[in-house]
N, C-alpha and C positions, 0 to 999 in steps of 0.2 A: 504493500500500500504506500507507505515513505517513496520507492521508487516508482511510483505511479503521482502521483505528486510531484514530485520532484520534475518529470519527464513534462507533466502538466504547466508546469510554470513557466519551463525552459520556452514550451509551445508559445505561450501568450507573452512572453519575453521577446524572440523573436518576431513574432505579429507586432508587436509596437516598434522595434525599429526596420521592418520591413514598411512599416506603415509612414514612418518618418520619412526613409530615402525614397520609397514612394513619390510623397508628396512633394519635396524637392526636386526630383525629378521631371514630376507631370506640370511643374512652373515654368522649367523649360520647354516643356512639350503642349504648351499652351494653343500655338497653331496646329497643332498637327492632328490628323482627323481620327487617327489608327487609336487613340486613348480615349475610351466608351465609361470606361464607371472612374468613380472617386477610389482614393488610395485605400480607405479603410474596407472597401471590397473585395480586393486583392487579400488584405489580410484577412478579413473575416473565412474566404474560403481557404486559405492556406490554416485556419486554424480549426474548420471543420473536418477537413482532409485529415488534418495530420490527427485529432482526437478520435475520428472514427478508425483508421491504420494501427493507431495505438490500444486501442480496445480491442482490435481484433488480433491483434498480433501477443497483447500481452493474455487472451484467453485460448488462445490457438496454444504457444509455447509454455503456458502455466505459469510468466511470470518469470522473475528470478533475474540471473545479469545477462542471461540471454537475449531474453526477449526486449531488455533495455535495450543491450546492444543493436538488437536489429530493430526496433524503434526508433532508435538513433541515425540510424543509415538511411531511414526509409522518411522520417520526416525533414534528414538532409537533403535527401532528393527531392523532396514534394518543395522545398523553399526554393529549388533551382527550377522546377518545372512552373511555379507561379510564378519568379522572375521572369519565365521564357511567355508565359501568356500575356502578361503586365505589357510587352515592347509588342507582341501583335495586334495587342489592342481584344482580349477575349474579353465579352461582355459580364464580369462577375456579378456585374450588379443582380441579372435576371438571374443568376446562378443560383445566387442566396433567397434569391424571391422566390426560385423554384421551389427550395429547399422548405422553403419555411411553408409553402402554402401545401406542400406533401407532411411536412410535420402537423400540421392544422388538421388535412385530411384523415392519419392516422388516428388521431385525438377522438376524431368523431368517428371514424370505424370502431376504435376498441368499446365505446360508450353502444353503439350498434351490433356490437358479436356480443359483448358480454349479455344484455337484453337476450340474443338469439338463445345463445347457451342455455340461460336459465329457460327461459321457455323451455327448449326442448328435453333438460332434463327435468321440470316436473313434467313435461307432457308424457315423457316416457314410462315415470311410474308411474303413473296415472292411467295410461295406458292397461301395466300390470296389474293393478289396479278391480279393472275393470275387467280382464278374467274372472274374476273369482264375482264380481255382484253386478248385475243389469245394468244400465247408464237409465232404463227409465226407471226402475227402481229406486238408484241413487237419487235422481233429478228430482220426481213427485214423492219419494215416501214423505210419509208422515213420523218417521218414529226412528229416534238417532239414538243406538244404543252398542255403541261398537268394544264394550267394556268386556265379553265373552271371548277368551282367546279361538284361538282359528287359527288350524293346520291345513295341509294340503290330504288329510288324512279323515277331517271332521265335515260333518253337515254345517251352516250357518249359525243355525241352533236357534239360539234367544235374541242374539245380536240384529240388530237390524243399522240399514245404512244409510234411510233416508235423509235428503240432507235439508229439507224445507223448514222443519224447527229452528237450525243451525242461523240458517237465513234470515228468517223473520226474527229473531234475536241482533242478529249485526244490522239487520234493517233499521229494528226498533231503536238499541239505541244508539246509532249512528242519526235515527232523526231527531233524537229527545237531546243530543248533542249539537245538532246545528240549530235548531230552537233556542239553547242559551248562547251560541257563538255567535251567529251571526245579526240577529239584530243588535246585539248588546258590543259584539266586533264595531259592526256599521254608524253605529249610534256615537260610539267613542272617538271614533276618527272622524265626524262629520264635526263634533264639539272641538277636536283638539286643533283639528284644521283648520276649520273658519270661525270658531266662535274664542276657543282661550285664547289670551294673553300669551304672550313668546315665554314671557317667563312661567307659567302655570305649563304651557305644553312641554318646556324642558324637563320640570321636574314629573310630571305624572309620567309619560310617554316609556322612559327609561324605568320607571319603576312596573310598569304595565308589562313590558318588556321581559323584566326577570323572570315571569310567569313561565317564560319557554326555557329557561333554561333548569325549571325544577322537574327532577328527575322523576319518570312516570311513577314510581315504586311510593312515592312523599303522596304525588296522589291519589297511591289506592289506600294509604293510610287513612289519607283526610276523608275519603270518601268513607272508610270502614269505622271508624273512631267517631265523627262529626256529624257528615250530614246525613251518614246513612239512622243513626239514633232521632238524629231533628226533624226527618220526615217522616218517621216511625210514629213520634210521639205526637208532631202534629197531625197525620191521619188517627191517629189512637182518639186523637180529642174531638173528630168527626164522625167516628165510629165507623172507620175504613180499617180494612186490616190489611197492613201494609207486611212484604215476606222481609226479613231482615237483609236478603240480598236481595236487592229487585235491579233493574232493567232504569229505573228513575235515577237511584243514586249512581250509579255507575254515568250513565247518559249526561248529568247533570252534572258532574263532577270532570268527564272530559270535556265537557262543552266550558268550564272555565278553564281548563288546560289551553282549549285550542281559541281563544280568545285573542294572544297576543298574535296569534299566526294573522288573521282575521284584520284586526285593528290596525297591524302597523303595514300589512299592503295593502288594503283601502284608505290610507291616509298619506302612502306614497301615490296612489293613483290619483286621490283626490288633489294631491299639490302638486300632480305634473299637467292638471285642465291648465292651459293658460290664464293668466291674470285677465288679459284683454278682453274674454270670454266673460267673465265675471264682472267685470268693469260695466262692460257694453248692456248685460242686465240689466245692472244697476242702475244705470246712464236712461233707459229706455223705463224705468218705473217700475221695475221689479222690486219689492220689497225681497229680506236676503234669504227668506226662506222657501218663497220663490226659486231665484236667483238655483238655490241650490238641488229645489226638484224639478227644476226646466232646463235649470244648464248642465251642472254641474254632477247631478250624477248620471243625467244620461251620458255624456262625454265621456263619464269612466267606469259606467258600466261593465265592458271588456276586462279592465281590470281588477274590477272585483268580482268576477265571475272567476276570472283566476284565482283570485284568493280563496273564492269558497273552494273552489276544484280540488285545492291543495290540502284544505280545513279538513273536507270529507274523507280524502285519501288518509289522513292522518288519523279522522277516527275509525275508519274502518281497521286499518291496520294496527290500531290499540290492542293492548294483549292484556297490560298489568291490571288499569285499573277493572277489567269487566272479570277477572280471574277474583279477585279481594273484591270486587266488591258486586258483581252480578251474580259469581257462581258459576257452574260447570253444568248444570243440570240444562239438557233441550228439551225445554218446555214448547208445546205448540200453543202460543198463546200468542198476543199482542197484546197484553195488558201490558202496562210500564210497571205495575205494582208488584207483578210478580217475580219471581227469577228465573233469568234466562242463560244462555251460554252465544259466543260467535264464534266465526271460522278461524278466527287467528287463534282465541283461544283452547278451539277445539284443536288444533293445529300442533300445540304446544304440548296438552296433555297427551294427545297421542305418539307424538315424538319421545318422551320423557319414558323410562322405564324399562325394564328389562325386554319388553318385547322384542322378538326378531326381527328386523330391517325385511325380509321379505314377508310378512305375514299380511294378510290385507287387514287386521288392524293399523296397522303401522301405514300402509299404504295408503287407505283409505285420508290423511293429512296431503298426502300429493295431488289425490282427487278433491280435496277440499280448496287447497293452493290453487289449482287450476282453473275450477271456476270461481275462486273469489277474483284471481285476473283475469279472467272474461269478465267480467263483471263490472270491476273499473274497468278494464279498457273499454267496454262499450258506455261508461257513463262517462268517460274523457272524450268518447269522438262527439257523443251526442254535445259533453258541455262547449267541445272547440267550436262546433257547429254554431252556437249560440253565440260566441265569442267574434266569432266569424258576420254573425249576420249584425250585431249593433257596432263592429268595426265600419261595416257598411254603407249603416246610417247615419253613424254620426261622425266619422272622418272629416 
């Protein structure tokens, strides 16, 4: 490593005073048509050249004073072959431009294969998967009970695979969470943008803010300790009888998790509407609250459809608080009062424990995986769609 370093310095050593007699040079070569880039182009590619040579040279030979030595040789030839391009006048400039717009391109491959990857490996167990239990069974049952082991050896038995309980639990409260997120997100950033004071939005905004960075585990506490007792005791005093895990606390408790997500990009979006837009309201006898549901959030509509897309995605894929504080049980129900189980949860438990990696309990979490992303991805095309059509109209 020390001579790989060492070899490194030498490189970006040379590059600067290559880049020096360069530029001395190309002052004399002021009229001459044959000198296409600036001097620090020359360097720059003699110092890609020779780091990519060195890399493969010192993993080819293992390193050691070998592969110095012939790193040595070979980025003394690469400094006589860019002097030799510098006096024909080779374009380094588009070289590096090349260079960088294929390093860009890779960037956005490896973000595009790894996506692939994962797909096709839960498609695959999932696939496995579904040997052993129907897809329309999966899809419609009614009754999730995969706690029965199962060999290649046994009947189904008692287990059952339906996944529709599963579902209508991450539905329900995935909705009783953007119910507290997003009007109370929306509300917050509508105040801290056009109504507080600079100084009142410095200090709340940042403290609002901290919300995202407390650890999901703090809020299955608060939900199990707090609110889940407070809504107990206030249905107790209506004479509702509320399950100790329910669908509410759980719902209720990521919806103020996912709040700062909420509030602080709708209140980026809300302060990228131009001033001028708002002005010309005003101008024209708009009172400001007006102003704000004629102009102001239609304009940034777009992005705070974005913001929820992202809110959703986040409560869907919650695991801790609905484990402490919803429960594991798939209940078919859509009461919020009751307790329920979802897919990341169910997900988690069936991953966890000694079962065999091939058993369709254990696989049965891939077939859960796979249609919980179907599931998002058709609620992202549909939301981009949306995203898509008020870009449209209000551009």
């Amino acid at each position: 490593m020390l001579i790989f370093i060492c070899l490194i310095a030498i490189i970006f050593s040379l590059a600067f005073f290559q880049k020096v007699k360069y530029s001395k040079l190309r002052a004399s070569l002021t009229k001459t048509p044959g000198v296409s880039s600036l001097p620090a182009h020359y360097s720059y590619c003699f110092v890609l050249w020779s780091i990519i040579t060195l890399c493969m040279v010192m993993i080819i030979s293992g390193g050691g004073l070998f592969g110095a030595s012939l790193s040595v040789v070979l980025v003394a030839s690469l400094l006589l072959v860019t002097n030799q391009l510098f006096h024909k006048g080779f374009n380094s400039k588009k070289h590096i431009e090349g260079f960088g717009v294929g390093v860009l391109s890779l960037t956005a491959g490896i973000g595009i294969l790894i996506t692939v990857v994962i797909t096709a490996s839960i498609m695959f167990e999932a696939l496995r998967f579904f040997k052993y239990v129907n897809v329309f069974d999966f899809l419609f049952g009614l009754s999730w009970n995969p706690q029965v082991a199962i060999t290649k050896d046994q009947e189904i038995g008692e287990s059952a695979f339906g996944v529709v309980p599963v579902f209508l639990g991450t539905i329900l409260i995935m909705l009783i969470a953007m119910l507290v997120a997003v009007p109370t997100g929306i509300m917050g950033a509508i105040y801290l943008c056009l109504y507080a004071k600079r100084k009142t939005r410095d200090y709340l905004k940042p403290i609002i803010e901290i919300l995202a960075g407390v650890p999901t585990v703090v809020y299955g506490y608060f939900a199990v300790i707090t609110i889940a007792p407070f809504f107990k005791s206030v249905f107790a005093s209506l004479g509702i009888d509320l399950a100790s895990e329910s669908a509410l606390s759980a719902g209720f408790v990521m919806g103020v998790m996912i709040i700062p997500f909420v509030l602080s990009l709708t209140d980026d979006a809300l302060n990228a509407v131009p001033q001028d837009l708002k002005d010309g309201a005003l101008a024209m006898g708009s009172t400001k609250s007006e102003m704000i549901k004629k102009v102001v959030l239609p304009s940034a509509t777009p992005s705070i459809v974005g913001a929820v897309i992202l809110a959703v995605s986040r409560a869907i894929g919650e695991t801790m608080i609905v484990v402490m504080a919803a429960g594991l049980v798939a209940n078919l129900t859509f009461n919020p009062l009751d307790a329920v189980t979802t897919a990341t949860a169910q997900i988690v438990t069936l991953l966890t424990g000694d079962t065999e990696f091939d058993s369709p309990k254990t696989l049965a979490a891939f077939a859960l995986a796979l249609t919980l992303f179907i599931f998002t991805f058709l609620f992202n095309i549909i939301a981009l769609m949306v995203i898509k059509k008020y870009k449209k109209k209000y551009s």
